[in-house]
Legacy VTK file of the C-alpha trace (Angstrom):
# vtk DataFile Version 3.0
C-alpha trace
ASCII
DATASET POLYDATA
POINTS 134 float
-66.097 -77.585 64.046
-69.633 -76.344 63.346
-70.041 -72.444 63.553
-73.814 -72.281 64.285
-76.813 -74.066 65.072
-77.226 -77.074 67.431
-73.953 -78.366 68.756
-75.471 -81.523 70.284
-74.219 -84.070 67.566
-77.245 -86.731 67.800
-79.697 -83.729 67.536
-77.910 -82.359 64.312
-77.424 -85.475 62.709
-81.114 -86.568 63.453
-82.110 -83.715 61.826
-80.328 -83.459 58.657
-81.212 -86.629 58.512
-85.081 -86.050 58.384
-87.204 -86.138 54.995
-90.529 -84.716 53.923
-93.116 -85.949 56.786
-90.966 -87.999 59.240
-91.349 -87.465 62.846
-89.427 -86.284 65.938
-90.445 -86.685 69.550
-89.320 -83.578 72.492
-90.446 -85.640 75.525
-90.490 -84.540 78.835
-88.270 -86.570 81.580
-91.249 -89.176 82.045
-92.248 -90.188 78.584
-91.353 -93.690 78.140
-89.091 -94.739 74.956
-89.100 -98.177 72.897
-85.981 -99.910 72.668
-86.476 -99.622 68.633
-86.867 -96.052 68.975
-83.251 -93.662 68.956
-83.317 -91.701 72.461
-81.401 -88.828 72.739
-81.254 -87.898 76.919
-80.629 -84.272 77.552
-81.426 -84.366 81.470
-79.154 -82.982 83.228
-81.994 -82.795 86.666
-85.573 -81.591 86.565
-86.641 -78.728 84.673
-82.743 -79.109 83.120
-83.235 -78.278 80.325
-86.858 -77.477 80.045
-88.837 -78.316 77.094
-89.851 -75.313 75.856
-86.485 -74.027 74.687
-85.630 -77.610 73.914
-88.699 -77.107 71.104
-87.343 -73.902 70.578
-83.561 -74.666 69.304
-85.013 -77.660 67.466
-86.916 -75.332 65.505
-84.406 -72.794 64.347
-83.657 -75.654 62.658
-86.029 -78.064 61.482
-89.150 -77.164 59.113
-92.388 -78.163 60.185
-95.457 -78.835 58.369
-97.724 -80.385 61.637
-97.296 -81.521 65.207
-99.135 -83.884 67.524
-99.896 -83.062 71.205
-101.659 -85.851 74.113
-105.055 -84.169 74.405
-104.032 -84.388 78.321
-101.981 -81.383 77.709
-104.769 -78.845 77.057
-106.171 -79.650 81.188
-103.465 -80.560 82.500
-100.583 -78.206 81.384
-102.103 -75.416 79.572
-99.090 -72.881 79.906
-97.121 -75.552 77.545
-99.486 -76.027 75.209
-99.604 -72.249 74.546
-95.776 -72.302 74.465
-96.921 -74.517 72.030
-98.617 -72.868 70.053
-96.406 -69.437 70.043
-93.326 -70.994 68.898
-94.467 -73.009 66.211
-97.293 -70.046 65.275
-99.124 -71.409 61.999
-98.088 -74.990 62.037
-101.827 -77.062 62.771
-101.240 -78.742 65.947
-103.173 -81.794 66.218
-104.304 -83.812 69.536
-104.307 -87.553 70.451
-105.180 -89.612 72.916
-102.341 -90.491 75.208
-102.163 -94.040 74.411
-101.941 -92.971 70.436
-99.733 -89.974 71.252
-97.179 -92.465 73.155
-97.533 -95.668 70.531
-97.128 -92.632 67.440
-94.390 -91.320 69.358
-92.349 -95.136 68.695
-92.541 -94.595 65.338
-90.534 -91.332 65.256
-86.708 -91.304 64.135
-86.108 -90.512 67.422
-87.185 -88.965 71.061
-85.084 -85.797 72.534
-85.536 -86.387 76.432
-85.512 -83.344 78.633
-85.466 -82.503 81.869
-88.900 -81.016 82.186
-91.273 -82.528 84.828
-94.599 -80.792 83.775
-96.934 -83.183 82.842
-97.590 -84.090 79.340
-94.961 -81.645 77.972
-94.212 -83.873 74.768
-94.956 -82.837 71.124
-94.215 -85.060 67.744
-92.907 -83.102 65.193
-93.265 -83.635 61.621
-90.690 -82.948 58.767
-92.087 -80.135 56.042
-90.298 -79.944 52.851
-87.656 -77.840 52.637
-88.657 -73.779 53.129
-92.447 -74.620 53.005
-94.368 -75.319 56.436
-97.167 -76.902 54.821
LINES 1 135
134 0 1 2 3 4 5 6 7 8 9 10 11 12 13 14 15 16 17 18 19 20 21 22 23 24 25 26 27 28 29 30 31 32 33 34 35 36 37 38 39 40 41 42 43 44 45 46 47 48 49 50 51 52 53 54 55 56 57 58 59 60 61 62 63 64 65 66 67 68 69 70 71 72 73 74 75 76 77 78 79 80 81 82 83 84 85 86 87 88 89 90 91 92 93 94 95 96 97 98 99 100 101 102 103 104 105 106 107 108 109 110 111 112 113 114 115 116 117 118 119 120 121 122 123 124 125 126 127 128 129 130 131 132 133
């Protein structure tokens, strides 16, 4: 049984799965998913659990070298775009266009669906080498 770390089994396979500059979606409840695309649903109801310490856990374990946010974020939900920000502090964060932020967001190896309800709470994540954030 594992000692430490994430205990949710798709989450900790995805991720020691990941290699140098592939991607992984935290979604919010609405954000759709592609049928080619692995989803993992953590909603239990709304705001359960909420994306921030979704992103949060993910990243005590995953090194990241840049992440993509919808531009729609930065109007519409500024509080979680400066959650953002502070947890993953020096990694660039770059912004798309919805449309490009949900077709980009297919391509990942897979989307971790929360509970969260805020609008536009969805970042792409990608995979830095291992011990460098580039």
């Amino acid at each position: 049984m594992k000692k430490i770390g994430i205990i949710n089994a798709p989450i900790a396979s995805v991720i020691a799965h990941l290699e140098h500059s592939d991607m992984l979606t935290i979604a919010d409840a609405g954000l759709p998913t592609p049928a080619t695309t692995q989803r993992i649903d953590l909603a239990l109801k709304p705001g359960i659990p909420g994306f921030l310490e979704t992103l949060e856990v993910v990243l005590s374990e995953m090194y990241v070298e840049k992440a993509y946010v919808s531009d729609d974020i930065l109007t519409t939900s500024p509080h979680i775009y400066t959650g953002i920000q502070k947890l993953l502090g020096d990694v660039p964060i770059e912004t798309l266009q919805h449309v490009e932020f949900k077709n980009l967001s297919g391509s990942t190896k897979a989307i971790i669906r929360t509970g969260e309800f805020t609008p536009f709470a969805n970042v792409i994540l990608v995979a830095g080498a291992w011990g460098f954030n580039i």
